[in-house]
MIDOSE-1310 file (N, C-alpha, C; in nm, 2 decimals, decimal comma, always signed):
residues 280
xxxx	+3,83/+19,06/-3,43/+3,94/+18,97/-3,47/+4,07/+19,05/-3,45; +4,05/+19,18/-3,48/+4,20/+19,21/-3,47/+4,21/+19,27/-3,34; +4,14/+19,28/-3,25/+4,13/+19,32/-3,11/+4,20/+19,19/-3,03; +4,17/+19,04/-3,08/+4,24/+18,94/-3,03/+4,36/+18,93/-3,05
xxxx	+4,36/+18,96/-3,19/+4,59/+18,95/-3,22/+4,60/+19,08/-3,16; +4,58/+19,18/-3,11/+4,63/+19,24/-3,03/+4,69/+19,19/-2,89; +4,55/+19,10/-2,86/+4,59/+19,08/-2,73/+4,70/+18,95/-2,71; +4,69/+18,91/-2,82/+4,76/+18,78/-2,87/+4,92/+18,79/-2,83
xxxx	+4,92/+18,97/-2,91/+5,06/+19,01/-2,94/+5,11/+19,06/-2,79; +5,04/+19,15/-2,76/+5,08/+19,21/-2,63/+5,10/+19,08/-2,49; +5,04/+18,99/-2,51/+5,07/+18,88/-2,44/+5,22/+18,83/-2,46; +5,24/+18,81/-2,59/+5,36/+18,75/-2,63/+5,45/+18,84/-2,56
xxxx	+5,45/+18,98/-2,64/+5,52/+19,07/-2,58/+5,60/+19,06/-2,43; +5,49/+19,06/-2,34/+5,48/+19,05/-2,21/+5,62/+18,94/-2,18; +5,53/+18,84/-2,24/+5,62/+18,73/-2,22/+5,81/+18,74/-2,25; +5,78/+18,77/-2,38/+5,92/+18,77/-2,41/+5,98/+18,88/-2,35
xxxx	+5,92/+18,98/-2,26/+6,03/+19,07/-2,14/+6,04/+19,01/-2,04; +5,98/+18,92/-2,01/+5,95/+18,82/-1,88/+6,11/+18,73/-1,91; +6,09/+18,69/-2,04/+6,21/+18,60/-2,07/+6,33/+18,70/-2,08; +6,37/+18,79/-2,14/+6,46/+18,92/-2,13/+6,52/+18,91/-1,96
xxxx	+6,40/+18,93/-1,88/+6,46/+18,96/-1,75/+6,52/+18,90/-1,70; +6,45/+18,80/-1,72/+6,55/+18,65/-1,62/+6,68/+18,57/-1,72; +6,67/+18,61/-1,85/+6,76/+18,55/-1,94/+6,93/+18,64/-1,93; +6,90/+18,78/-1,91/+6,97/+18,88/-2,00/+7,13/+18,85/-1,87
xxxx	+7,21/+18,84/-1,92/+7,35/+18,81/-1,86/+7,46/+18,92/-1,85; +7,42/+19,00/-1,73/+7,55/+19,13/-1,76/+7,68/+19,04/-1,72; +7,78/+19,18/-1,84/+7,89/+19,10/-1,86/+7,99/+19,18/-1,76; +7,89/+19,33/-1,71/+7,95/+19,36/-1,63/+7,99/+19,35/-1,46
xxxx	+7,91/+19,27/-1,44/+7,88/+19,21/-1,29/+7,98/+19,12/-1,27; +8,04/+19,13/-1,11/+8,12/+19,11/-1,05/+8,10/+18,92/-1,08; +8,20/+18,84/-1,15/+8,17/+18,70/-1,16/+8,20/+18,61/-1,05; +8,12/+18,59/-0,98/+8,14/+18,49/-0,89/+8,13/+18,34/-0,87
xxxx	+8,23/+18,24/-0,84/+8,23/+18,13/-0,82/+8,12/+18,07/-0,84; +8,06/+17,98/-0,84/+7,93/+17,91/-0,87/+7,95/+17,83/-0,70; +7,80/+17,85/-0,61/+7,84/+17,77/-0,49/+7,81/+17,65/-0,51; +7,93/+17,56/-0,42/+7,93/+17,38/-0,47/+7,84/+17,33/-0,34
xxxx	+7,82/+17,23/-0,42/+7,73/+17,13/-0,36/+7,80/+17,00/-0,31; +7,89/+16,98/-0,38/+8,00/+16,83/-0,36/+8,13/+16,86/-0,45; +8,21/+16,82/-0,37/+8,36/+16,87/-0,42/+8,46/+16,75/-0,37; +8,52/+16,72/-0,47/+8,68/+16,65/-0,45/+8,80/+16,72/-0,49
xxxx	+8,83/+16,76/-0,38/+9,03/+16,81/-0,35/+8,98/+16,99/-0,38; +9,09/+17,07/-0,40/+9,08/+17,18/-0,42/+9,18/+17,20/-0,56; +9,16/+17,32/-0,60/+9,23/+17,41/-0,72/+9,31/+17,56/-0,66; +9,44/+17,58/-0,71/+9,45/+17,73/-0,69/+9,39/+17,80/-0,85
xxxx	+9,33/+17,88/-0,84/+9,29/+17,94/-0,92/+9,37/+18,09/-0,92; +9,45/+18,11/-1,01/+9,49/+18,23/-1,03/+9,42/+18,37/-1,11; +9,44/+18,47/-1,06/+9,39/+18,63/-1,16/+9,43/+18,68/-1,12; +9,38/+18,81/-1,15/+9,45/+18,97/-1,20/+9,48/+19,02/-1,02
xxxx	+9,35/+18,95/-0,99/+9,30/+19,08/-0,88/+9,36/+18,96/-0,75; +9,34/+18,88/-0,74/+9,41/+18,76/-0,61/+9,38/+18,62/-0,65; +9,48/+18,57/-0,61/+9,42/+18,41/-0,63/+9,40/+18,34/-0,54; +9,31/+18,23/-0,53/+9,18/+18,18/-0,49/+9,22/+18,02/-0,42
xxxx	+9,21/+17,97/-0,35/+9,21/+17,83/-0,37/+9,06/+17,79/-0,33; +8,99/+17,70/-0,43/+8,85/+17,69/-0,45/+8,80/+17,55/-0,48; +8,74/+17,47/-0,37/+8,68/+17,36/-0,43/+8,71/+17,30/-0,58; +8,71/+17,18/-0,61/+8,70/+17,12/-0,74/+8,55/+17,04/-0,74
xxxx	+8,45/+17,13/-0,78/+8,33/+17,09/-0,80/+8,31/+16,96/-0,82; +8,20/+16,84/-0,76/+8,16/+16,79/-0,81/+8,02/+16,79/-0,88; +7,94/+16,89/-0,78/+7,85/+16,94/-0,85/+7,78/+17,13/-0,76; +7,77/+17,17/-0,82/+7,74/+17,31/-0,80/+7,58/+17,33/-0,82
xxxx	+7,52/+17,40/-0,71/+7,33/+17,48/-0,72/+7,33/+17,52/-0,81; +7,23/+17,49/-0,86/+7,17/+17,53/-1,01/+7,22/+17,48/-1,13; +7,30/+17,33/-1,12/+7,30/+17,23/-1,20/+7,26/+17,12/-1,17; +7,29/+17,03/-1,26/+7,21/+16,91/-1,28/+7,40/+16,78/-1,31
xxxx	+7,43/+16,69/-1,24/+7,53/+16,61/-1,34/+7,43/+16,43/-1,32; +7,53/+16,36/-1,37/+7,47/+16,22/-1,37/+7,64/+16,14/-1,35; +7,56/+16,02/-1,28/+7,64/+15,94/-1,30/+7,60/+15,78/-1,41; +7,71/+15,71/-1,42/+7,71/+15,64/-1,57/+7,73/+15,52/-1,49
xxxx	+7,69/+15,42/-1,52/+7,75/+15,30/-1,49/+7,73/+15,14/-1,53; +7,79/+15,04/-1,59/+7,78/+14,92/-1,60/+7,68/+14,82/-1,48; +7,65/+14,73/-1,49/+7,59/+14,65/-1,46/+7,71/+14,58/-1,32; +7,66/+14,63/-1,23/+7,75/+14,49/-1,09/+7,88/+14,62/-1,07
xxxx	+7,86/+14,74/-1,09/+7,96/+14,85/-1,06/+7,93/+14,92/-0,91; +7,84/+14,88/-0,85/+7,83/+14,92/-0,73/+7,76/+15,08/-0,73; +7,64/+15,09/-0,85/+7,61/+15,27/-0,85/+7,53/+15,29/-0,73; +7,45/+15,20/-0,67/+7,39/+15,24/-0,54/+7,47/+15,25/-0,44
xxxx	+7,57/+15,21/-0,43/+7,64/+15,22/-0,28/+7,75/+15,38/-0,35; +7,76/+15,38/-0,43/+7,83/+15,51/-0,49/+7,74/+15,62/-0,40; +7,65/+15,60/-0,51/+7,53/+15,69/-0,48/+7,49/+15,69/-0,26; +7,51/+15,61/-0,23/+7,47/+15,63/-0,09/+7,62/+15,71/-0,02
xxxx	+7,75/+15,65/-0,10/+7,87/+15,77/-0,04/+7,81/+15,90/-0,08; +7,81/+15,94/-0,20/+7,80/+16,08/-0,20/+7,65/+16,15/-0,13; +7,57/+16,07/-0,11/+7,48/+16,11/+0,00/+7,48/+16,15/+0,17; +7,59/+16,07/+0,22/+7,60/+16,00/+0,31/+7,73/+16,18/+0,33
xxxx	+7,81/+16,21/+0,24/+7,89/+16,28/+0,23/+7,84/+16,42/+0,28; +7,71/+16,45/+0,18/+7,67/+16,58/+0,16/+7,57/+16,57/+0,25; +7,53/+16,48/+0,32/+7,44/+16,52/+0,46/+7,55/+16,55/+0,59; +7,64/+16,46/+0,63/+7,72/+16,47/+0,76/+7,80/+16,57/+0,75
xxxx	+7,84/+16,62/+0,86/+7,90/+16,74/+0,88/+8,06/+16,67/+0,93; +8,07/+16,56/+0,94/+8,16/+16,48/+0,91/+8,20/+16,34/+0,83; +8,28/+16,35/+0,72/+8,30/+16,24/+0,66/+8,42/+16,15/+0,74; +8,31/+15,99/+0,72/+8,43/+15,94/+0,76/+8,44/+15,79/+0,67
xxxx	+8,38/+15,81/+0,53/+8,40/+15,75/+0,43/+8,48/+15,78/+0,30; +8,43/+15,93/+0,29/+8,46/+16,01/+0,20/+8,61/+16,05/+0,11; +8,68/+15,93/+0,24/+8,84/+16,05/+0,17/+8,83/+16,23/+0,15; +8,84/+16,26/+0,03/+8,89/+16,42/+0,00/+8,71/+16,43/+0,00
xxxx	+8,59/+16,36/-0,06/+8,47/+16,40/-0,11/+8,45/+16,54/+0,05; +8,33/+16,61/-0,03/+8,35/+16,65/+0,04/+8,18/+16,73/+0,02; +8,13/+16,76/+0,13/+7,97/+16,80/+0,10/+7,95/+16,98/+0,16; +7,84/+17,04/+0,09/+7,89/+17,20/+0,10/+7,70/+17,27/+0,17
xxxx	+7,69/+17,15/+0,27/+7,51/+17,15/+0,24/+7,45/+17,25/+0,31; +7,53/+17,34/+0,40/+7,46/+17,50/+0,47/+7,35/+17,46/+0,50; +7,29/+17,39/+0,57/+7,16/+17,33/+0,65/+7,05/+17,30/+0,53; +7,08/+17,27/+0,37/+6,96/+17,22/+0,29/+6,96/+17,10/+0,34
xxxx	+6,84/+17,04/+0,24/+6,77/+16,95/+0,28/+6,83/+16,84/+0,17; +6,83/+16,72/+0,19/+6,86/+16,63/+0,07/+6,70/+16,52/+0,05; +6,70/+16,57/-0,08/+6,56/+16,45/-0,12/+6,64/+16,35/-0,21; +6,62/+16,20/-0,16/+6,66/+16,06/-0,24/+6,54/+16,01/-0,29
xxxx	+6,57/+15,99/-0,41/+6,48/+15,92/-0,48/+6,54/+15,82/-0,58; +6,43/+15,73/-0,52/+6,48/+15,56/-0,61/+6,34/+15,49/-0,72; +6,39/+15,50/-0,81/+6,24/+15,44/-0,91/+6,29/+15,31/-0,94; +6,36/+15,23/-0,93/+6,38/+15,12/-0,93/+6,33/+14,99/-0,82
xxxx	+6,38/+15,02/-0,73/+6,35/+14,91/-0,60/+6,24/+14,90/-0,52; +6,21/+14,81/-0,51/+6,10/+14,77/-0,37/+6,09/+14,82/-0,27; +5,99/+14,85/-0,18/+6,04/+14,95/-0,04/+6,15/+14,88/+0,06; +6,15/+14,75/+0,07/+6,26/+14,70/+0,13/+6,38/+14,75/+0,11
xxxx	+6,43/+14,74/-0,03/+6,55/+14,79/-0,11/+6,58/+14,93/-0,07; +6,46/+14,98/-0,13/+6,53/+15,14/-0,08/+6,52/+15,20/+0,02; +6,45/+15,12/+0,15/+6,47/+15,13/+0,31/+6,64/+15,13/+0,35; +6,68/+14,96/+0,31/+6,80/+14,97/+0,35/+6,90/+15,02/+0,24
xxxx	+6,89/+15,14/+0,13/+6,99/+15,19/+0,10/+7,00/+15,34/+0,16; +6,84/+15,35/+0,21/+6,85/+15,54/+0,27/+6,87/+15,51/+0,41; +6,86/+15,39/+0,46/+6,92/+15,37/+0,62/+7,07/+15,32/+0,59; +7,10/+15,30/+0,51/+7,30/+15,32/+0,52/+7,34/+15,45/+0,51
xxxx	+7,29/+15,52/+0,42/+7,30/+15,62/+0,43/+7,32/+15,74/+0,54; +7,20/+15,72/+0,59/+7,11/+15,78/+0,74/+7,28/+15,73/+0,84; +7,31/+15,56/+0,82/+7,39/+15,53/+0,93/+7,53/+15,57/+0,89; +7,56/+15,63/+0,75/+7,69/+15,66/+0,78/+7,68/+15,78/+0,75
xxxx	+7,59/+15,87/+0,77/+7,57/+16,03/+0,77/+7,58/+16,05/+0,93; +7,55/+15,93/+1,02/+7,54/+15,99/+1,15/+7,38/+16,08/+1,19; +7,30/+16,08/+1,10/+7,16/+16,18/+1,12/+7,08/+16,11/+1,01; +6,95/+16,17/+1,03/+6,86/+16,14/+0,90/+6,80/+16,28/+0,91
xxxx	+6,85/+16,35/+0,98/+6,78/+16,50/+0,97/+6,79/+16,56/+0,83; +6,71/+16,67/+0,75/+6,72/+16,66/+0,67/+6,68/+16,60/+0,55; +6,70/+16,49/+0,56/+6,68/+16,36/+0,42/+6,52/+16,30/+0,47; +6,48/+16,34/+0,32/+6,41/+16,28/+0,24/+6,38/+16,19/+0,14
xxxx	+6,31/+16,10/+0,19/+6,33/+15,93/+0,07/+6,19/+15,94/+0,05; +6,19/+15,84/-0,08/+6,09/+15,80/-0,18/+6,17/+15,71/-0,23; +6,06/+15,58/-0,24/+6,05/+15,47/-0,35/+5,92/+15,48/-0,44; +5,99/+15,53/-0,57/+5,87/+15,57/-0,66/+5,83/+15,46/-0,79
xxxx	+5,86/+15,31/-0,73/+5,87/+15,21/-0,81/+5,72/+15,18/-0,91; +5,64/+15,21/-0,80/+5,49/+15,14/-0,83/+5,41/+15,23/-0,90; +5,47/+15,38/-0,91/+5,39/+15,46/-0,98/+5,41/+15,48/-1,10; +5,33/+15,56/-1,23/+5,39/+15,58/-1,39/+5,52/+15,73/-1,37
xxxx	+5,57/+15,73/-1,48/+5,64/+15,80/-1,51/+5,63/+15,96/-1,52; +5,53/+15,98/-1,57/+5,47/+16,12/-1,53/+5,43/+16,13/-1,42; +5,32/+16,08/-1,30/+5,39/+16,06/-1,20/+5,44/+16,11/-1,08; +5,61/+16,05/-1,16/+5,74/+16,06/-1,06/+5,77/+16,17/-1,10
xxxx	+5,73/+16,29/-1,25/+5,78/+16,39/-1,25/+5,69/+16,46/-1,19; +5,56/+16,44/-1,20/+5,47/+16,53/-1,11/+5,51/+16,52/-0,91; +5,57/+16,42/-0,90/+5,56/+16,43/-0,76/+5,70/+16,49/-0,71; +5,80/+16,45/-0,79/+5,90/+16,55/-0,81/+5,89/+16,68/-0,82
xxxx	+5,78/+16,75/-0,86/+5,78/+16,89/-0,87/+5,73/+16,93/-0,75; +5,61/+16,82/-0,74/+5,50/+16,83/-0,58/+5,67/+16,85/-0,47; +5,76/+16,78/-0,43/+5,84/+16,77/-0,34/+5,93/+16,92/-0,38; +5,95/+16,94/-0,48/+6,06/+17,09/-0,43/+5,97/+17,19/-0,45
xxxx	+5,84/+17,21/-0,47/+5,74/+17,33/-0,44/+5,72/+17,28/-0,29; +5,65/+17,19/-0,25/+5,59/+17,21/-0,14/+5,66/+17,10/-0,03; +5,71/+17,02/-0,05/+5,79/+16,91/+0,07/+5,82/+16,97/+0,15; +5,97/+17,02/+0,05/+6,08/+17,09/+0,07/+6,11/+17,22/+0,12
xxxx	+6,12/+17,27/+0,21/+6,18/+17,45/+0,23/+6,30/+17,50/+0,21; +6,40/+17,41/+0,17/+6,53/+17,43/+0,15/+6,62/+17,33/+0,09; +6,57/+17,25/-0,03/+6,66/+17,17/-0,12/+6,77/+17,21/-0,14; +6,87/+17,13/-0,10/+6,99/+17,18/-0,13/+7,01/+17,02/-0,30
xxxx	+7,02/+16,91/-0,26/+7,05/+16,82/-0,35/+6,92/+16,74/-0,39; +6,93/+16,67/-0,47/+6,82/+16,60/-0,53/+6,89/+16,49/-0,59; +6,87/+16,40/-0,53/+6,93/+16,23/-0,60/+6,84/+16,18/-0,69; +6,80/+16,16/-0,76/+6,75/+16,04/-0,88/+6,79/+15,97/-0,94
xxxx	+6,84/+15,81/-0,84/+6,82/+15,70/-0,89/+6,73/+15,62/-0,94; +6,80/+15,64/-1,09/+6,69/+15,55/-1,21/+6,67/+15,66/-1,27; +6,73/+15,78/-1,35/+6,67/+15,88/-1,40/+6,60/+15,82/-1,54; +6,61/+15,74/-1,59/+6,51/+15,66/-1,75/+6,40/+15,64/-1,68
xxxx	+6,37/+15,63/-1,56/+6,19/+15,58/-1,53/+6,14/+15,71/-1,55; +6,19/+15,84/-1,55/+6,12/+15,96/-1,58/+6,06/+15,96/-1,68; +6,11/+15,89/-1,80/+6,02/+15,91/-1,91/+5,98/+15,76/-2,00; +5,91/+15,75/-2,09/+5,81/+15,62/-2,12/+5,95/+15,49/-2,20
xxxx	+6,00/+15,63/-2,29/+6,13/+15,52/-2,40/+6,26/+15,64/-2,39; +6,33/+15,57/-2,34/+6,46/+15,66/-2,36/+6,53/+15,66/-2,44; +6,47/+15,59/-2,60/+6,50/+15,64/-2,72/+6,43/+15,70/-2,78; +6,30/+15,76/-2,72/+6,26/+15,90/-2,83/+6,29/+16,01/-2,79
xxxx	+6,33/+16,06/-2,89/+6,42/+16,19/-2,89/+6,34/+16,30/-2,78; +6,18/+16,37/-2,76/+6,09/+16,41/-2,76/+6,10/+16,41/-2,61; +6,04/+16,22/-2,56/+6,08/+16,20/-2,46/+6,23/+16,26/-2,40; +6,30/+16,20/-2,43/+6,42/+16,24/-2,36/+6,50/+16,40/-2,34
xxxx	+6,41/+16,48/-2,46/+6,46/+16,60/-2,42/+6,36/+16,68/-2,34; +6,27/+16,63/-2,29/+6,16/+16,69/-2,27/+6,22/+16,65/-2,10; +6,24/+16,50/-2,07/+6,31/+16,49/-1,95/+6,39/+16,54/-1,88; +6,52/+16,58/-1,96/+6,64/+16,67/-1,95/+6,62/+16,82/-1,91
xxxx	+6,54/+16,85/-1,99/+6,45/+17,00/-2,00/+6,45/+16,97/-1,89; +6,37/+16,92/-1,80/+6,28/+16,96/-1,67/+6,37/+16,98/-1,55; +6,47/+16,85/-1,59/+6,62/+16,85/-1,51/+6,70/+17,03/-1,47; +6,68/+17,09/-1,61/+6,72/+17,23/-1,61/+6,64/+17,30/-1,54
xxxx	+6,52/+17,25/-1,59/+6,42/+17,39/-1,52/+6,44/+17,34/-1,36; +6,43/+17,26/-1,31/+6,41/+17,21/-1,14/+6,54/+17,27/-1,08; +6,68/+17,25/-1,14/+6,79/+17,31/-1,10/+6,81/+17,43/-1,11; +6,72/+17,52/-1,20/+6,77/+17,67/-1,18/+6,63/+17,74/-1,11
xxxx	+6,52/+17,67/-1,08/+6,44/+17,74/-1,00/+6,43/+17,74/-0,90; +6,50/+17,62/-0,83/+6,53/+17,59/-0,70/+6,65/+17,60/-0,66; +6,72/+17,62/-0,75/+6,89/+17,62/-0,73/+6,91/+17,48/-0,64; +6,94/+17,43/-0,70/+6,95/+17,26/-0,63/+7,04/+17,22/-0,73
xxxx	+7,12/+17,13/-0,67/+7,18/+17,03/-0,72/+7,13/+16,88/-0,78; +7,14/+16,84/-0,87/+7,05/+16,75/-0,88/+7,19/+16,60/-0,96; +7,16/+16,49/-0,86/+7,23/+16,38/-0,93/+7,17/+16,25/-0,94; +7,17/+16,22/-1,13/+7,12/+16,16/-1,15/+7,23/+16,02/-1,23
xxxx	+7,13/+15,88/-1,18/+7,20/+15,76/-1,23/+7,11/+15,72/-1,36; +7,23/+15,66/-1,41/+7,21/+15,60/-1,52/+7,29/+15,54/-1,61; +7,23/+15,39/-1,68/+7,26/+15,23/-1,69/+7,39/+15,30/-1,81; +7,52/+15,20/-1,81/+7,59/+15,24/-1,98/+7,44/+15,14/-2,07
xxxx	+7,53/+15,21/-2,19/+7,49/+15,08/-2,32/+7,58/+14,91/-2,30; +7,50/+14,80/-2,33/+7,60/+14,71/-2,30/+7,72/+14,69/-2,40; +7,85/+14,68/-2,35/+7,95/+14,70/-2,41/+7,99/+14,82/-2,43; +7,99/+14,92/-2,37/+8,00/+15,07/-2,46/+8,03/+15,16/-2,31
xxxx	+8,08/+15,26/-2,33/+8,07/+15,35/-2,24/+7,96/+15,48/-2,22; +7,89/+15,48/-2,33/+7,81/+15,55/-2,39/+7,66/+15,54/-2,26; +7,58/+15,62/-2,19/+7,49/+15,61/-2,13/+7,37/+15,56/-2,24; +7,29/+15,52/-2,18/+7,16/+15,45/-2,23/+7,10/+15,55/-2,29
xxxx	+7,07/+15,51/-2,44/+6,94/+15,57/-2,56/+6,99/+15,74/-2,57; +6,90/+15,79/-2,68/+6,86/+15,90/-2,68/+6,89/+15,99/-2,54; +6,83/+15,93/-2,43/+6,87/+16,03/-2,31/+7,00/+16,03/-2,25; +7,04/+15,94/-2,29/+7,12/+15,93/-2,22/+7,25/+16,05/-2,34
xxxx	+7,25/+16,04/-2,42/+7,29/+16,16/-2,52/+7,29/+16,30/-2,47; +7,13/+16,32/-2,43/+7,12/+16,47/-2,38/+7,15/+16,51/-2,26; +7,16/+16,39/-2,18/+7,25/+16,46/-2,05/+7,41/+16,45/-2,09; +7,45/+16,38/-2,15/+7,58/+16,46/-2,20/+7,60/+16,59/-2,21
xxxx	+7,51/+16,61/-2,31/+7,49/+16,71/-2,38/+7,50/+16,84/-2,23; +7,41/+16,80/-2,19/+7,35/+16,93/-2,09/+7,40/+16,93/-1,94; +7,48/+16,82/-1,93/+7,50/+16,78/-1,75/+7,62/+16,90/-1,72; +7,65/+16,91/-1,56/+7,82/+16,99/-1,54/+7,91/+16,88/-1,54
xxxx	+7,84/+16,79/-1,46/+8,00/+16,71/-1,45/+7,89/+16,53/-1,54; +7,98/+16,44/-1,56/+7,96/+16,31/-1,63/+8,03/+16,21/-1,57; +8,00/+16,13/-1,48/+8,05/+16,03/-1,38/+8,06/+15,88/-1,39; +8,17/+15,86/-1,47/+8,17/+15,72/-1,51/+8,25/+15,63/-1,41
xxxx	+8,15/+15,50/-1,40/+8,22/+15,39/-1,30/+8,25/+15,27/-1,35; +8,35/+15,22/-1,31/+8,45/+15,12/-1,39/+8,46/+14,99/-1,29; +8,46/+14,86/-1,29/+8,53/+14,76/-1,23/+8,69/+14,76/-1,22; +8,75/+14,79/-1,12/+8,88/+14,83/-1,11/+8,92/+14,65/-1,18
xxxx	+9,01/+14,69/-1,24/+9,07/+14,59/-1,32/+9,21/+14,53/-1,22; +9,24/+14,59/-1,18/+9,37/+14,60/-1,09/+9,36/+14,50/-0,93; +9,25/+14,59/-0,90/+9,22/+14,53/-0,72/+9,07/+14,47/-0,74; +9,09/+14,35/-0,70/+8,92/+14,29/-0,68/+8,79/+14,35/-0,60
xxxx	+8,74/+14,38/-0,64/+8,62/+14,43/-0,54/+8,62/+14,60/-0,53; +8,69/+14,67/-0,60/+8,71/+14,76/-0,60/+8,63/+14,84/-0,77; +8,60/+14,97/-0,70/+8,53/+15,02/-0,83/+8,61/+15,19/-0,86; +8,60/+15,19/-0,99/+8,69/+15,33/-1,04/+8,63/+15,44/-1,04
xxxx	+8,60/+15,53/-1,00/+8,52/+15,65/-1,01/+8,59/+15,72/-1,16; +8,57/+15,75/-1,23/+8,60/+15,89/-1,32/+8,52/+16,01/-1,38; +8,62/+16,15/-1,37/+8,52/+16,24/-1,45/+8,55/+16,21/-1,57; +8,47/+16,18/-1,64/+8,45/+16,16/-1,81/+8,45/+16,28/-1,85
xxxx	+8,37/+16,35/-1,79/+8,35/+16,53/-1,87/+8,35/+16,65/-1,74; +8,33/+16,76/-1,78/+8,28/+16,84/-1,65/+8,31/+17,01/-1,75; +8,21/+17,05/-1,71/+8,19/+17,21/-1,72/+8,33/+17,31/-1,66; +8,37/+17,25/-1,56/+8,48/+17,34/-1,46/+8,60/+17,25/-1,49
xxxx	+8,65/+17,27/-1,37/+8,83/+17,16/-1,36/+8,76/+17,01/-1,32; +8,81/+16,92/-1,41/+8,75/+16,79/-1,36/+8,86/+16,75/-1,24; +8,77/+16,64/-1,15/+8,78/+16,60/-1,02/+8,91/+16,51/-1,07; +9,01/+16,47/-0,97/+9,08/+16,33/-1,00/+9,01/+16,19/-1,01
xxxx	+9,05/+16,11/-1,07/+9,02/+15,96/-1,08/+9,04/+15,88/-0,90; +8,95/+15,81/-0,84/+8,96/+15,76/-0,73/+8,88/+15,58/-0,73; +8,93/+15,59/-0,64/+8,86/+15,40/-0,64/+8,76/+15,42/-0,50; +8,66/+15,32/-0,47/+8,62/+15,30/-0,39/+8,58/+15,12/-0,36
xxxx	+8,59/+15,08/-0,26/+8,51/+14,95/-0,17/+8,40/+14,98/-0,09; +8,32/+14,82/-0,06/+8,24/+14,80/-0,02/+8,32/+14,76/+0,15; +8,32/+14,79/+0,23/+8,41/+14,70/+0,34/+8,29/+14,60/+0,39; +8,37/+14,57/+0,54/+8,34/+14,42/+0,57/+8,19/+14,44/+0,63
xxxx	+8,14/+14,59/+0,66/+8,02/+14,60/+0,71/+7,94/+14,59/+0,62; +7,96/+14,61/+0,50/+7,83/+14,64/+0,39/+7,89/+14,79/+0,37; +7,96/+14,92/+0,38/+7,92/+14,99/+0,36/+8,05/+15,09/+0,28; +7,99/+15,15/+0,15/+8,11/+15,21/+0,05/+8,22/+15,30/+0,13
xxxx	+8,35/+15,33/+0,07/+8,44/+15,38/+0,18/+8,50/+15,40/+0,02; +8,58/+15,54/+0,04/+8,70/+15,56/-0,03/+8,81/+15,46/-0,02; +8,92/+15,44/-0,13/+9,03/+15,34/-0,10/+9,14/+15,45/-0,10; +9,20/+15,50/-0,02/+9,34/+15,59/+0,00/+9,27/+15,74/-0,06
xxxx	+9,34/+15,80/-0,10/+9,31/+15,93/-0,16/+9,30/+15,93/-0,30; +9,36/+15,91/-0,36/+9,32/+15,86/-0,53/+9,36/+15,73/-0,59; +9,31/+15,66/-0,68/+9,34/+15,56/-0,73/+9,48/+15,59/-0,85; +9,60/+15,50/-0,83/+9,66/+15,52/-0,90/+9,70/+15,37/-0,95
xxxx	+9,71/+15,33/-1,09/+9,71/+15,20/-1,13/+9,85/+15,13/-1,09; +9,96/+15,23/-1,11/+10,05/+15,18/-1,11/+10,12/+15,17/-0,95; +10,03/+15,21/-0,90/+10,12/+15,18/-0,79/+10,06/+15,06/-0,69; +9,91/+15,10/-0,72/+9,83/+14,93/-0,66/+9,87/+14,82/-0,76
């Protein structure tokens, strides 16, 4: 018996240097910028030693953000600009958006839609990226929830050789009730671990409460809690047909407020460079 809590202990042991190594944060090490993944406009950033002018993150490798949105806000066609962005080596939707993809790979994933559906949102995509090189789709409608996280892992272990982003449209089908707490942190959790093992960016959608600004249930709480940036979309009140992008929150410098349309092709487009109420 006590030959077992030995090995019990020296296991643990093991372990917790295991966690030491990869946890322990010198304070002395040269701090470098975090590399972005998607960025709107730039910052001068001032110090001691030179100042910088440096992307305004939308999202940076080895985080996770989400976006938020009401019902009839256009989050799929959102979500196919910022795709569409961070694949092409030219934007010509984008306005300022701006993609940082150093030849990764982008995986789209939709748990919502029919294969129809999410054919023709990863071929708008594909056609306003100019390529489909790179991108990877999945409609993970028909399968359970664990699953979509097991196949999820299956794709950035073995699909993938070089994930740079990871879309997850529909992030609540990840788990059974997005009001138990258990569930939802256990979802979130995984979000962390997938972005710091792969260093990927990962962006995920997800419904408001109705009437509320507030993201849906329990999970929708812990990606507050845990996201870099928090991406809320608004029905532009001002211009018809037009939708309001905002950072609600963000880890770094938040992005400016901008509007976007659907134009006459079907396909999302920035409206000018930022949305300003008073002057539309």
């Amino acid at each position: 018996m006590q030959l077992r809590l030995d090995e019990q202990q020296t296991v643990q042991y093991l372990a917790m240097q295991s966690i030491e190594e990869d946890c322990t944060i010198d304070v002395n090490k040269k701090l470098e910028y975090p590399p972005v993944a998607l960025s709107l406009g730039e910052k001068l950033i001032k110090s001691k030693i030179k100042d910088m002018l440096l992307p305004i993150p939308i999202g940076t490798y080895g985080n996770f953000s989400f976006v938020q949105a009401p019902p009839k806000t256009k989050k799929t066609f959102f979500i196919s600009l910022l795709a569409s962005v961070y694949l092409s080596d030219q934007n010509h939707f984008g306005g300022n958006l701006k993609g940082h993809r150093q030849g990764k790979q982008l995986i789209h994933i939709d748990t919502e839609q029919g294969r129809w559906h999410c054919q023709r949102v990863f071929k708008r995509v594909a056609e306003m990226a100019g390529t489909s090189n790179d991108y990877l789709t999945y409609g993970l409608r028909t399968i359970g929830y664990k699953d979509r996280i097991d196949f999820i892992d299956y794709c950035l272990e073995h699909k993938s050789e070089n994930a740079g982003l990871l879309i997850v449209d529909g992030i609540a089908d990840l788990c059974a009730d997005v009001n138990n707490i258990e569930e939802s942190n256990a979802c979130v959790q995984r979000l962390m671990e997938w972005s710091a093992k792969y260093n990927v960016h990962i962006m995920c959608v997800i419904h408001s409460n109705f009437g509320s600004d507030k993201p849906t249930g329990h999970l929708g709480s812990f990606l507050e809690k845990k996201a870099e940036t928090q991406i809320q979309l608004e029905t532009n009140t001002v211009n018809t047909g037009w939708v309001t992008v905002k950072c609600k929150r963000s880890r770094g410098y938040a992005f400016e407020t901008f509007s976007f349309k659907v134009n006459e092709i079907g396909l999302p487009e920035i409206v000018g460079d930022l949305y300003d109420p008073l002057k539309n």
